[in-house]
C-alpha positions in Angstrom: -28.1 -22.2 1.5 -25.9 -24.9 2.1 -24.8 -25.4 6.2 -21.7 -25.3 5.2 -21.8 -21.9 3.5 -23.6 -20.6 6.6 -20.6 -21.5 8.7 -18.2 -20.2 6.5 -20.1 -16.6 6.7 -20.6 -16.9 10.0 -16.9 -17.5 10.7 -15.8 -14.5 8.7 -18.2 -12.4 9.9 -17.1 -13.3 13.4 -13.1 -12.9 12.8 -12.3 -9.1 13.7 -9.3 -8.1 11.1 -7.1 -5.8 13.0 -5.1 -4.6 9.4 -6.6 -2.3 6.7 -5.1 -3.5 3.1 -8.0 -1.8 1.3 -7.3 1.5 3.4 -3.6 1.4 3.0 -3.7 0.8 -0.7 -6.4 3.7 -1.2 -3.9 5.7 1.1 -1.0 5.3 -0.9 -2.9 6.1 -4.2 -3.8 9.1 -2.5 -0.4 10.1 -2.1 0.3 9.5 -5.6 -2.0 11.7 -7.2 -0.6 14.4 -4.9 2.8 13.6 -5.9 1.8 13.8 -9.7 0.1 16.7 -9.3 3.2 18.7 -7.1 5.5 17.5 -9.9 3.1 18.7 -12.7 3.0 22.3 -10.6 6.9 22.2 -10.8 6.7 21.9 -14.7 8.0 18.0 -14.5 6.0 14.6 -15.3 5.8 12.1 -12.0 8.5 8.6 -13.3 10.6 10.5 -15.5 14.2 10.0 -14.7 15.8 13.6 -14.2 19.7 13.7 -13.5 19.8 16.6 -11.1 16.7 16.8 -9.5 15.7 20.9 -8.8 14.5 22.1 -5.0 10.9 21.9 -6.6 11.1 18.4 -7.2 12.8 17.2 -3.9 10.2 18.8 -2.2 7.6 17.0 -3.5 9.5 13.8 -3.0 9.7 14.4 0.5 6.1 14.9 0.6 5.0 11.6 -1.0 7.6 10.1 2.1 5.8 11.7 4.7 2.7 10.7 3.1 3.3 7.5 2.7 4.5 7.1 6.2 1.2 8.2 7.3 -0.5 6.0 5.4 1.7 2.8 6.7 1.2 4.4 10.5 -2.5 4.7 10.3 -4.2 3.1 7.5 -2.4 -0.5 8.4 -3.9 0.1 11.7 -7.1 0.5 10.4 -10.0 -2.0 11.1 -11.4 -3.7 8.0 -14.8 -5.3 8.3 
């Protein structure tokens, strides 16, 4: 191995990262699939544009919000090795 791949690894390895990209991005397809599946319980396909949207349906919108918040107030957080 080269010296100057050695110091390149070592500098990485040595450089704690405080945010969690990989986490938050897992998080928020997390909170996806949920929402799919809470608009597929309600009898409607997740994307589809609907022009008054029933009780059902903003329920499960305001479940991917608080979901996604969570994921932004913890995953973000998160320390990535």
């Amino acid at each position: 191995m080269r010296p100057t791949t050695i110091l390149l690894l070592a500098a990485a390895a040595a450089t704690p990262t405080v945010a969690g990209p990989l986490a938050y991005g897992i998080c928020q397809t997390g909170c996806n699939f949920l929402a799919v599946a809470c608009y597929g319980a309600a009898g409607f396909t997740f994307g589809v544009t609907i022009v008054a949207a029933p009780p059902a349906i903003m329920a499960c919108n305001a479940g991917l919000g608080t979901c996604m918040a969570a994921c932004a107030a913890t995953a973000l957080l998160a320390p990535t090795p």
